[in-house]
DRENDO-1510 file (C-alpha; in Angstrom, 1 decimal, always signed):
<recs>
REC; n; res; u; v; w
REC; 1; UNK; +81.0; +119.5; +123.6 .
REC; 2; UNK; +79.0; +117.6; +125.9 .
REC; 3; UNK; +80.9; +116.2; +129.2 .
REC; 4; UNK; +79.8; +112.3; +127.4 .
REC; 5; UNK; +82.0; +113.2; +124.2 .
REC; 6; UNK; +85.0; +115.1; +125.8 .
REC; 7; UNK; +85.4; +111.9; +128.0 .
REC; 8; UNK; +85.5; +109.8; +124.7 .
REC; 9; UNK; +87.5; +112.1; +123.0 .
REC; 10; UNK; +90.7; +110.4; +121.5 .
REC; 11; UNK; +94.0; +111.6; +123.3 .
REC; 12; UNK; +95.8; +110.7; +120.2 .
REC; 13; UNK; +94.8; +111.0; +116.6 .
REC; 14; UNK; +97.3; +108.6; +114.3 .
REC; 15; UNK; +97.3; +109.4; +110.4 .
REC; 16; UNK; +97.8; +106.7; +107.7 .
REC; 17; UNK; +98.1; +108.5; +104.3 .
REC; 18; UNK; +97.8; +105.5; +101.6 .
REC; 19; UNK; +98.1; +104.8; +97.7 .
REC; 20; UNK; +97.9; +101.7; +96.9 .
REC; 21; UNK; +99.0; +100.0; +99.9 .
REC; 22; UNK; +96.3; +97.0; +99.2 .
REC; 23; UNK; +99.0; +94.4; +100.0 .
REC; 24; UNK; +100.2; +95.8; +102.9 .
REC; 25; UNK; +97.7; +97.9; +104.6 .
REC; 26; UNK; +96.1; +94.9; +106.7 .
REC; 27; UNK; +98.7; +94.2; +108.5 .
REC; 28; UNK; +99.6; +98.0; +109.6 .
REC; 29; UNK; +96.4; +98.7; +110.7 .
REC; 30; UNK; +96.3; +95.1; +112.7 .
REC; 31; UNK; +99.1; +96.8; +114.4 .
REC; 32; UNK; +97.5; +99.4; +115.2 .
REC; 33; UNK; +94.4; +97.4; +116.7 .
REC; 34; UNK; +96.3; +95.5; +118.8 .
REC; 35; UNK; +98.5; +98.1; +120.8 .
REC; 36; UNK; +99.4; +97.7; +124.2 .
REC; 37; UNK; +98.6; +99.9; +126.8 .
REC; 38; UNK; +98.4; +102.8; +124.8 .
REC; 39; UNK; +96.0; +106.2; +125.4 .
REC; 40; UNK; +92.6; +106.5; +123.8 .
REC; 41; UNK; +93.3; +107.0; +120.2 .
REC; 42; UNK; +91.8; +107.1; +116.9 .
REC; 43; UNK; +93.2; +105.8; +113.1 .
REC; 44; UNK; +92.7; +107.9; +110.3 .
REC; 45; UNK; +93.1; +106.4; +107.0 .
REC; 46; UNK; +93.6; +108.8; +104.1 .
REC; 47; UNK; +93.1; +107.4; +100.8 .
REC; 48; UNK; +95.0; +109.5; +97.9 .
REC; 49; UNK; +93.9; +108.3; +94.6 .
REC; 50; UNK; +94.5; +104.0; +95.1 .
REC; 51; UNK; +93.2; +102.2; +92.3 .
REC; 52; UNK; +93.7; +98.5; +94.3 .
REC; 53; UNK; +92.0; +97.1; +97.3 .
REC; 54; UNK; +93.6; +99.8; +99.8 .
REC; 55; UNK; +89.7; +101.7; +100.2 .
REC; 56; UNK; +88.2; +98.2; +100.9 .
REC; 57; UNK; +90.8; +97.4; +103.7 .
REC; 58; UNK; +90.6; +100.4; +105.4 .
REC; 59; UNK; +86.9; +100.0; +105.5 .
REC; 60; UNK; +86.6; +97.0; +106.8 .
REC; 61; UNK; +88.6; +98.2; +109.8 .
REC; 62; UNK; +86.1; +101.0; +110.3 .
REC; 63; UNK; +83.5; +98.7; +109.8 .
REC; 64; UNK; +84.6; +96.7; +112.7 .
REC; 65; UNK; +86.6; +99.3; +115.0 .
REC; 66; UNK; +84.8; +102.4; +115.7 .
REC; 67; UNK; +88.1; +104.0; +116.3 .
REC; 68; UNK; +89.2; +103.2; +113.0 .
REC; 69; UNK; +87.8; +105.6; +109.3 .
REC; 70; UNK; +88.6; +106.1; +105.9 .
REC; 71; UNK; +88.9; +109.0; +104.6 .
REC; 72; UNK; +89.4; +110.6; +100.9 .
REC; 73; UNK; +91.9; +112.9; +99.7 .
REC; 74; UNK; +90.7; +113.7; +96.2 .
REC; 75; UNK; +91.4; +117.0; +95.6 .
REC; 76; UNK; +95.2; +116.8; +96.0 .
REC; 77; UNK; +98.4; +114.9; +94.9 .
REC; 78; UNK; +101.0; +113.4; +97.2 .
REC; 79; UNK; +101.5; +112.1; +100.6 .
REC; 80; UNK; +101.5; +115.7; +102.3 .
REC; 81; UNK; +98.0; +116.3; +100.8 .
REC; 82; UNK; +96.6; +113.4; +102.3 .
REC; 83; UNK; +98.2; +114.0; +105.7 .
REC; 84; UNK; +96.2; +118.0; +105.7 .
REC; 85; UNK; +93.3; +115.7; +104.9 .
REC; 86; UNK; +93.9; +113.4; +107.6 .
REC; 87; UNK; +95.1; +116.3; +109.9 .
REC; 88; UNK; +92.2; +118.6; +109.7 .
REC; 89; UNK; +89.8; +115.8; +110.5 .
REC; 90; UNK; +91.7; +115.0; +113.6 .
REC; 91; UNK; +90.0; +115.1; +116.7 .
REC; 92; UNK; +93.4; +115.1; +119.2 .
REC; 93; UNK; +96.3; +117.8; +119.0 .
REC; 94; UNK; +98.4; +115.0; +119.6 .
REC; 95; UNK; +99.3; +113.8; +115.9 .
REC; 96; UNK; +101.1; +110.7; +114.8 .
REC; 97; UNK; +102.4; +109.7; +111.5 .
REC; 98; UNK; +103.2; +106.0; +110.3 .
REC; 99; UNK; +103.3; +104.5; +106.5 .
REC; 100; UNK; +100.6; +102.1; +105.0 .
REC; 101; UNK; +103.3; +99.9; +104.1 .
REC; 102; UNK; +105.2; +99.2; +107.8 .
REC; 103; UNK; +104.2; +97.7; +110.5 .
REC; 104; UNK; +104.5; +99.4; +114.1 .
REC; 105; UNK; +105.3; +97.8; +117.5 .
REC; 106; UNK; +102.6; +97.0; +120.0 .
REC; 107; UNK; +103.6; +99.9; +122.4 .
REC; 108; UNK; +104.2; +102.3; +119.4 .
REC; 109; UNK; +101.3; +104.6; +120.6 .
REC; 110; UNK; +101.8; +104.6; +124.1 .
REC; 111; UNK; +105.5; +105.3; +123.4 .
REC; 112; UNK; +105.2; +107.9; +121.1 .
REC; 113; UNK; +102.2; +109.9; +122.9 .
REC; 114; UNK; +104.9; +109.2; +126.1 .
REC; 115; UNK; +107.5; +111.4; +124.1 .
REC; 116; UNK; +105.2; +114.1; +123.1 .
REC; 117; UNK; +104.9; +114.8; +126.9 .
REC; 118; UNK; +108.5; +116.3; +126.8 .
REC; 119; UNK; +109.2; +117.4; +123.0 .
REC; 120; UNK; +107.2; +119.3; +120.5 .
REC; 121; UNK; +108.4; +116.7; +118.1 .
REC; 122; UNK; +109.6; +113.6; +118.0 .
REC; 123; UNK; +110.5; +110.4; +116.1 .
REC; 124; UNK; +111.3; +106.6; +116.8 .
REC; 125; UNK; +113.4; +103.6; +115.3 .
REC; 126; UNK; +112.8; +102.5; +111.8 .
REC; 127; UNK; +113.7; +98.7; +112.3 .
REC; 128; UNK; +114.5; +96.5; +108.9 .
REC; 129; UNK; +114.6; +93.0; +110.3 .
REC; 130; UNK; +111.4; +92.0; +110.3 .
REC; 131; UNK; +109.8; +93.2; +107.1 .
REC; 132; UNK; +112.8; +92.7; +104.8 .
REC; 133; UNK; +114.1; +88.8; +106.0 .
REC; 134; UNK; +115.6; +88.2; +102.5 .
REC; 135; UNK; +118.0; +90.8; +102.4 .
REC; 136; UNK; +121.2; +90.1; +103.7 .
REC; 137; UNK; +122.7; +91.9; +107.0 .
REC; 138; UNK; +125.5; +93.5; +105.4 .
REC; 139; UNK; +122.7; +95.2; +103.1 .
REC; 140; UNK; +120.5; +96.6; +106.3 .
REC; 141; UNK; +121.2; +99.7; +107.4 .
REC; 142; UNK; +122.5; +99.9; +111.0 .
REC; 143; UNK; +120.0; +99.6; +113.8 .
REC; 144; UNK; +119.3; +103.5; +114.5 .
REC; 145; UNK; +120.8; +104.9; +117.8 .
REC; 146; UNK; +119.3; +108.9; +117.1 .
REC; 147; UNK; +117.7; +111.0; +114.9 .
REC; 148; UNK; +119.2; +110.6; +111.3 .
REC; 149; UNK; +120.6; +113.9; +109.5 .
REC; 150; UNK; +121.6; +115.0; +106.2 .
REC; 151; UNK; +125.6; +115.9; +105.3 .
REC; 152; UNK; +124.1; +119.5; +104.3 .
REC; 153; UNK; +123.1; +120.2; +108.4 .
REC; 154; UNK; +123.7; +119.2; +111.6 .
REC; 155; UNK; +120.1; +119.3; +112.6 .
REC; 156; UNK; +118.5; +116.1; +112.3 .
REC; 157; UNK; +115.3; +115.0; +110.9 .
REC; 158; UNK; +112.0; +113.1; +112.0 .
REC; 159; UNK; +111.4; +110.6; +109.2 .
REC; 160; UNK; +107.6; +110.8; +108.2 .
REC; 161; UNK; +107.2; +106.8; +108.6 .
REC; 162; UNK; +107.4; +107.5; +112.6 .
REC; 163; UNK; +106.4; +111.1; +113.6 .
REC; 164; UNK; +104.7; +112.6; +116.3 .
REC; 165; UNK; +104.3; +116.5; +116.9 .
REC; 166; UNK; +101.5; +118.7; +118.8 .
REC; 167; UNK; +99.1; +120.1; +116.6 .
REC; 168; UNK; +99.8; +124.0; +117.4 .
REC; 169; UNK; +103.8; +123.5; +116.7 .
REC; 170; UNK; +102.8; +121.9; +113.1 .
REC; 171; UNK; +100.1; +125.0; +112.8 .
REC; 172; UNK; +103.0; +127.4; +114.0 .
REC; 173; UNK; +105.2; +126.3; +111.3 .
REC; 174; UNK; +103.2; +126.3; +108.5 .
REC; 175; UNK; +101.7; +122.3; +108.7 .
REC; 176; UNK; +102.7; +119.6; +106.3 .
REC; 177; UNK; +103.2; +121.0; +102.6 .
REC; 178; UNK; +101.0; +120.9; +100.0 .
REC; 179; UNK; +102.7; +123.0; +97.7 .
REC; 180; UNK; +106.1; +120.7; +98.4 .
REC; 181; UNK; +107.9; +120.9; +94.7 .
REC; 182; UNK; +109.0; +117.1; +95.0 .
REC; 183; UNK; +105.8; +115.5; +96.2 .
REC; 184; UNK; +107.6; +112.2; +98.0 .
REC; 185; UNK; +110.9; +113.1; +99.2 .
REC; 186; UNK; +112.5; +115.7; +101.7 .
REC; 187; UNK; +108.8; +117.0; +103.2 .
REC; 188; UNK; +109.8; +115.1; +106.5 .
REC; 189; UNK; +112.8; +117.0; +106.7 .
REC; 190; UNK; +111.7; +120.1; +105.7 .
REC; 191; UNK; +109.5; +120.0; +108.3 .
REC; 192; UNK; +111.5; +119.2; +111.0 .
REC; 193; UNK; +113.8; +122.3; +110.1 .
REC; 194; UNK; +111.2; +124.4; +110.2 .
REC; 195; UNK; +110.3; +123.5; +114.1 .
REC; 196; UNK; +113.5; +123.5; +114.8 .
REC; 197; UNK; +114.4; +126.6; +112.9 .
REC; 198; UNK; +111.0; +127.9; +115.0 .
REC; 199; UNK; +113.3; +127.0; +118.3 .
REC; 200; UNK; +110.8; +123.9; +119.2 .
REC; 201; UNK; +112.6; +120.6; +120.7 .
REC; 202; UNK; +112.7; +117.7; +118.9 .
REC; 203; UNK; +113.4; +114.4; +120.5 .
REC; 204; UNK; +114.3; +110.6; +119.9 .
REC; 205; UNK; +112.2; +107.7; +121.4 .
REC; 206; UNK; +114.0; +104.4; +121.4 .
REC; 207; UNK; +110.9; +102.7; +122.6 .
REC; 208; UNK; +108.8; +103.6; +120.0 .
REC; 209; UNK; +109.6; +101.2; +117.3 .
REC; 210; UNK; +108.5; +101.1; +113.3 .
REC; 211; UNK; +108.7; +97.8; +111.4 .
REC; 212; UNK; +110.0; +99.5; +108.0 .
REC; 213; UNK; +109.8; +97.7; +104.8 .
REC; 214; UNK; +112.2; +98.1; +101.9 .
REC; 215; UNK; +110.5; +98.6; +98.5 .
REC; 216; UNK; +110.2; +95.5; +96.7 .
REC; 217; UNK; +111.8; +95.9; +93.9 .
REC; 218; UNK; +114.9; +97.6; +92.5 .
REC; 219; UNK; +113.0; +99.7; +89.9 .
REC; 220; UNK; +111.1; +101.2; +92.8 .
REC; 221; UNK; +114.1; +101.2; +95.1 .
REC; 222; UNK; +116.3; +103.2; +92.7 .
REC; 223; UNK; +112.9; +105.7; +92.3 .
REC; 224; UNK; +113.2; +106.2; +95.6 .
REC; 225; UNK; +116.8; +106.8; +96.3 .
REC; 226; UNK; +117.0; +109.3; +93.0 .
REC; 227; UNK; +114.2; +111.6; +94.8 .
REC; 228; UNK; +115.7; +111.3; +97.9 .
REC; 229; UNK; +119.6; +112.5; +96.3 .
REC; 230; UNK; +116.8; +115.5; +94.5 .
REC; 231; UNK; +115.5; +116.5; +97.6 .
REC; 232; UNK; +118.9; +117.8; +99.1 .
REC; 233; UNK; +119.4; +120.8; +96.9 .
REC; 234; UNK; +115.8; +122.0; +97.2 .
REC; 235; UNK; +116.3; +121.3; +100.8 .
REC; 236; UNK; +119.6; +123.5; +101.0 .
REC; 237; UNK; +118.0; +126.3; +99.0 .
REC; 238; UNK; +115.0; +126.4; +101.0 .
REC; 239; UNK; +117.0; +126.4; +104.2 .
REC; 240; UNK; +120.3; +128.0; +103.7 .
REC; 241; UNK; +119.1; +131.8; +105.0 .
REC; 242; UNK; +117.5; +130.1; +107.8 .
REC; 243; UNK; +120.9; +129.0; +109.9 .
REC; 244; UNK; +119.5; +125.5; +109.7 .
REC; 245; UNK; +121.9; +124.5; +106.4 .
REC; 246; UNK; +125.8; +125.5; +107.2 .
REC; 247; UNK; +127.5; +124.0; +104.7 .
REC; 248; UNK; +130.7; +124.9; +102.1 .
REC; 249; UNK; +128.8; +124.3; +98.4 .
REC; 250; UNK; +130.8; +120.4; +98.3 .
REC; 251; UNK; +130.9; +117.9; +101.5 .
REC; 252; UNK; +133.0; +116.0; +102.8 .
REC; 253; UNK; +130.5; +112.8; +102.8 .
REC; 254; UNK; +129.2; +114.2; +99.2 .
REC; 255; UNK; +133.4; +113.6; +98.5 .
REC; 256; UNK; +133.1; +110.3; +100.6 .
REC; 257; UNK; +130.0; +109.2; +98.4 .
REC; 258; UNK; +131.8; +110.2; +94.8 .
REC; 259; UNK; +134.6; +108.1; +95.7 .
REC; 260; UNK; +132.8; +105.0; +96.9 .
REC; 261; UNK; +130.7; +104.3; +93.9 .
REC; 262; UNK; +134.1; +104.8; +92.1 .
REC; 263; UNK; +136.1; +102.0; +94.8 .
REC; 264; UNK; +133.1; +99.6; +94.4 .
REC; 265; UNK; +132.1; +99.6; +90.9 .
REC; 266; UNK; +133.9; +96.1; +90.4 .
REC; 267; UNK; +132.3; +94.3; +93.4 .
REC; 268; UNK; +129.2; +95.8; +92.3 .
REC; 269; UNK; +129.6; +94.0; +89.2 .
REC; 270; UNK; +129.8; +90.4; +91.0 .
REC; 271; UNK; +127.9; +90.7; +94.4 .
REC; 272; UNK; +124.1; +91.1; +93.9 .
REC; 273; UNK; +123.9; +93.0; +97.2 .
REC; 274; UNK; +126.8; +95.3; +96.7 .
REC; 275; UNK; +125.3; +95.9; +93.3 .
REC; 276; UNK; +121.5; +96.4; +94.8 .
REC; 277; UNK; +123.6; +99.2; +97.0 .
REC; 278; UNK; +126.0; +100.7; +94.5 .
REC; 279; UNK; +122.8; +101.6; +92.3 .
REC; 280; UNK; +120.6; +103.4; +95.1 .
REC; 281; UNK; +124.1; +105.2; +95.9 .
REC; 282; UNK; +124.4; +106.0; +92.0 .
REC; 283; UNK; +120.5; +106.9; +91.8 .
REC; 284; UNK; +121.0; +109.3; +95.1 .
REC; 285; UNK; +123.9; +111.0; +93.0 .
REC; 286; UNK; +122.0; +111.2; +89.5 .
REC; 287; UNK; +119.0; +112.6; +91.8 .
REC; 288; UNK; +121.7; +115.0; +93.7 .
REC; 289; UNK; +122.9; +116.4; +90.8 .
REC; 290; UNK; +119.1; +116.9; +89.0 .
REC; 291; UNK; +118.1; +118.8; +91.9 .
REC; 292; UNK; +120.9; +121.3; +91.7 .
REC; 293; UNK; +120.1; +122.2; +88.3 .
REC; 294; UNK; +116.7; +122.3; +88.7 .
REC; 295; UNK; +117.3; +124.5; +92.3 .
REC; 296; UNK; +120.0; +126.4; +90.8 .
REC; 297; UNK; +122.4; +125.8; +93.3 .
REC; 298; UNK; +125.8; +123.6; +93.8 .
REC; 299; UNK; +125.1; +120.7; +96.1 .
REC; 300; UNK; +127.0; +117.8; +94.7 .
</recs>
């Protein structure tokens, strides 16, 4: 490498996995053009399969922005292939993670490249405001305070819509998952186990900020919530020998969870945003209770 290209080298490398994100996609990577004081960095986005507008998009950025390409993912399936993809072409060992569908803060880089100087791995706030102005406040989750974690382990998670991690501790642990059974649920989290499982440190940034948007409709909300409730026996029979996972086969919030959908099933019935909740809760379950026949193990 010639002194000319290590001094352009990116100190950051941020990867944008995408399926049909067409309607969305714009205004991420305008995000991502417009950060504030942030390090040299580059924007890789990794096409998997779209069959809308998403390839045009993310050309015209790299038309435009020389820090910004498009790349393919074509010989894989699923977010985690497209993230090797965008991962191996990389030029920084500094790696960040956001969704074609959000929209990051101005300072996002900067704060997350900030937090990599003291952890191995770390994560920011998913904020719902902004992207999500119809839906009522009592339907938002709360503003997060920490890392989120599962009722199956103490250890919490990175979620893969904001995630940064050196590129030798993802390399150490085995890198994102291709062969990941459920495709789009539980691969953040399984990941994060594994580093921390590995003994690496994994830290919260409060100042690194993640617009998050809500799917847009129920169908695809309740798709989402079912793999989500799937993922957590897979995740507790992957992880169970591992000292990660310490947990009596039934839970107190799994108990909690049972009883709510019971208590609320009336309200449900009248409020449109107790309902919208009651089904994701009821999906999660259904999903929950798939995943432990399917994994073999009891994780209700």
């Amino acid at each position: 490498m010639t002194a000319r290209s290590a001094a352009a080298a990116p100190e950051a490398s941020v990867i944008v996995p995408m399926r049909n994100a067409g309607a969305t996609l714009a205004e991420q990577l305008g995000a991502l053009r417009g950060q504030n004081g942030a390090p040299r960095f580059e924007v890789l986005v990794v096409d998997n399969l779209s069959n809308d507008a998403s390839v045009s998009v993310a050309r015209e950025y790299s038309s435009r922005d020389a820090r910004f390409s498009c790349l393919d993912a074509v010989g894989g399936v699923g977010v985690n292939y497209a993230r090797i993809v965008g991962t191996q072409a990389a030029a920084s060992d500094l790696l960040l993670y956001c969704d074609a569908d959000d929209v990051v803060d101005p300072r996002w880089v900067r704060e997350m490249v900030n937090g990599l100087r003291s952890y191995d791995l770390v994560g920011g706030v998913l904020e719902e405001r902004r992207l999500n102005p119809s839906v009522p406040q009592s339907c938002r989750a709360s503003p997060m305070s920490g890392l989120p974690t599962l009722d199956i382990s103490e250890c919490p998670f990175v979620p893969g819509a904001c995630l940064g991690i050196h590129r030798q501790v993802l390399d150490a642990v085995g890198g994102w998952r291709a062969d990941h059974p459920l495709k789009l649920a539980g691969d953040d989290v399984d990941l994060s186990w594994r580093c921390q499982s590995a003994g690496h440190s994994v830290g919260f940034v409060s100042s690194a900020v993640v617009h998050y948007r809500r799917r847009s409709t129920t169908r695809c909300a309740l798709t989402q919530f079912y793999r989500y409730g799937k993922a957590v026996p897979y995740l507790y029979a992957s992880h169970r020998g591992s000292g990660i996972v310490a947990w009596r086969p039934r839970s107190h919030a799994a108990r909690q969870r049972w009883r709510w959908l019971r208590a609320n099933a009336a309200s449900a019935a009248a409020d449109p945003c107790v309902r919208r909740f009651w089904m994701q809760e009821a999906a999660f379950v259904v999903g929950r209770t798939t995943g432990c026949v399917r994994f073999k193990v009891l994780c209700l």
